[in-house]
Structures are given as structure tokens and as C-alpha cells.
N, C-alpha and C positions, 0 to 999 in steps of 0.2 A: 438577495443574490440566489440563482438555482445552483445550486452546489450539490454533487453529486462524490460518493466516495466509492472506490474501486477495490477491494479486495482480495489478494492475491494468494494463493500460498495452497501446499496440501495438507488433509485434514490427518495423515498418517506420518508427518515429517515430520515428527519432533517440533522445533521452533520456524521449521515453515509454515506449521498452521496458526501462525499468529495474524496473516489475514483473515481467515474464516473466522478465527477467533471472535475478531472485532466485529467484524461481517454481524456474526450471531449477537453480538451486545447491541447492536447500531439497531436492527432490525426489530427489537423486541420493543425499541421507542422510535418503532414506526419513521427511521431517519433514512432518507435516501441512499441506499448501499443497492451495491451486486457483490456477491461474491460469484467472482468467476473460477474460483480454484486454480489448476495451474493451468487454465488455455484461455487468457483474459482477450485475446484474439475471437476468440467466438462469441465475445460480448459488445464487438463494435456497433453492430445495429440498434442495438438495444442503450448502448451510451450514445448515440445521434439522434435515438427519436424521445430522450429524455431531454436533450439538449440543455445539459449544463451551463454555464459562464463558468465555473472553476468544478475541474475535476481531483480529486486527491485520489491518488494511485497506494497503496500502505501494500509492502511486501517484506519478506525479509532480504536483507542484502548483508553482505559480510560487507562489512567495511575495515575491518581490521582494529576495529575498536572493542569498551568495553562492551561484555553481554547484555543485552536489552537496551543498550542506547538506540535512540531516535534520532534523525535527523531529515532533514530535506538534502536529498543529493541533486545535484546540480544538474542539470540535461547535458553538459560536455564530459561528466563523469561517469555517466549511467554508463556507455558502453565499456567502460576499463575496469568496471566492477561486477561480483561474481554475484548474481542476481538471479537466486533460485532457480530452476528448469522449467521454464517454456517452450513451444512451441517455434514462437516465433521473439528476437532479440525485444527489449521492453523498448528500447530506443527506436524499434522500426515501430510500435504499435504508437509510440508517442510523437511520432515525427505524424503518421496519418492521422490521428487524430486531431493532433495543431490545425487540421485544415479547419476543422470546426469545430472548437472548444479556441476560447479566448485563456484560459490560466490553466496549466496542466501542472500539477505538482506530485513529484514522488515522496513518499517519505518510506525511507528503509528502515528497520530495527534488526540491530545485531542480533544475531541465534548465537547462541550458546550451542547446541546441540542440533543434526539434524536427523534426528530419532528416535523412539518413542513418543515419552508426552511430551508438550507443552511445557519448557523450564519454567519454574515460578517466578525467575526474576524478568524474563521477556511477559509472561504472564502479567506484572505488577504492574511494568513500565506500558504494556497495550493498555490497561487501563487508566493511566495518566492520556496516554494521546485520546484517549478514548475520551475522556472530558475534555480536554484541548479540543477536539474537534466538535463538540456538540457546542460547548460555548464559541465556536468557529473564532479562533484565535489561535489560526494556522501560523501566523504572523511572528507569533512565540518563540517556536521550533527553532533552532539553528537551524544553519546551513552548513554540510559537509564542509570541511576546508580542504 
């Protein structure tokens, strides 16, 4: 499967940089990543002429749970939840991109903080997804309830 992962987040936010984070782990074994920082919008071209089958999207999202949990949020949840600062809403980037990607998945992790560093416990848990996804056993992860 061409599977590509998207990474969200700023590298100055606290537990928003927990997409770069992974971004920088993924890349060091040479695994298909962007890190788009926070305008994942200016990386549509660049995820159409890679032309995935399953895109995983990792940003952080409050979901109201504990800090550094993971999950897969649902595409009818994504727009009712507070989903770092973009440019443009992650649901309108994920509804254009449906046109051509077959599997789109979000997965959000709770921030504990959003500033300074990097909290150790979103820290410990990017590194759990972090092996979840190179052994690509996306399949794992919950799903938001």
C-alpha cells in the first residue's frame, strides 16, 4: 500500500509540535512524511503527485480527554472539535482531498499544554503512534467515541 503521513502542528506550540515531532522521527527512517507545520493547505500538490491509497493526517486536537491520548477522530467530528490553527478548517482540506486519496485518516493526540516544550507525556505517547505506524497497524488505534 502507498501510504503517506501528514503532519501537522507548530514547532513553537507547546504540544502542537507534536506533529513535527513525529514528522522528524518518521524522516530519519526515510518513511513517507510531510511535515506541513500549520498550513497543511500548501501541501496539497505535493500529497496528489505522491498519490497515496491511505493518508494519515497526526495533529494535535483537544478532545477533551486524557493528555497524550490518541485516537482516530471520525470525519463527522472533526469539524465540532478544536483542531490547532489553520489556515484553512482540516475538514475542508479533507473533504478536497477525498477527491483523490481512497483512505483519509485523522489521528488527533490530546496536548496537555500549548506552550513551550513539548509535554513528555504527548512526547512518550508520539512515540507509541510512532511505532504503530511504521509497523502500519493504523487499524489498532481507537476511534473517538
Amino acid at each position: 500500500m502507498n501510504q503517506l503521513v501528514l503532519c501537522i502542528g507548530n514547532r513553537e506550540g507547546g504540544d502542537d509540535a507534536v506533529g513535527p515531532y513525529i514528522a522528524d522521527k518518521l524522516k530519519k527512517i526515510d518513511f513517507s512524511v510531510i511535515d506541513a507545520g500549520t498550513a497543511p493547505e500548501n501541501f496539497t500538490d505535493k500529497i496528489k503527485s505522491f498519490n497515496p491509497d491511505e493518508l494519515i493526517i497526526i495533529d494535535a486536537v483537544d478532545m477533551g480527554i486524557k493528555h497524550g491520548d490518541f485516537f482516530i477522530v471520525p470525519k463527522q467530528k472533526i469539524g465540532l472539535m478544536h483542531i490547532s490553527t489553520h489556515g484553512i478548517p482540516l475538514s475542508v482540506l479533507i473533504n478536497y482531498l477525498e477527491r483523490v486519496i481512497k483512505k483519509i485518516v485523522l489521528i488527533g493526540i490530546q496536548p496537555k499544554n500549548m506552550d513551550g516544550e513539548i509535554s513528555n507525556i504527548v512526547k512518550k505517547n508520539a512515540d507509541k503512534l510512532i511505532d504503530i505506524i511504521i509497523k502500519n497497524n493504523i487499524d489498532e488505534i481507537k476511534i473517538l467515541n
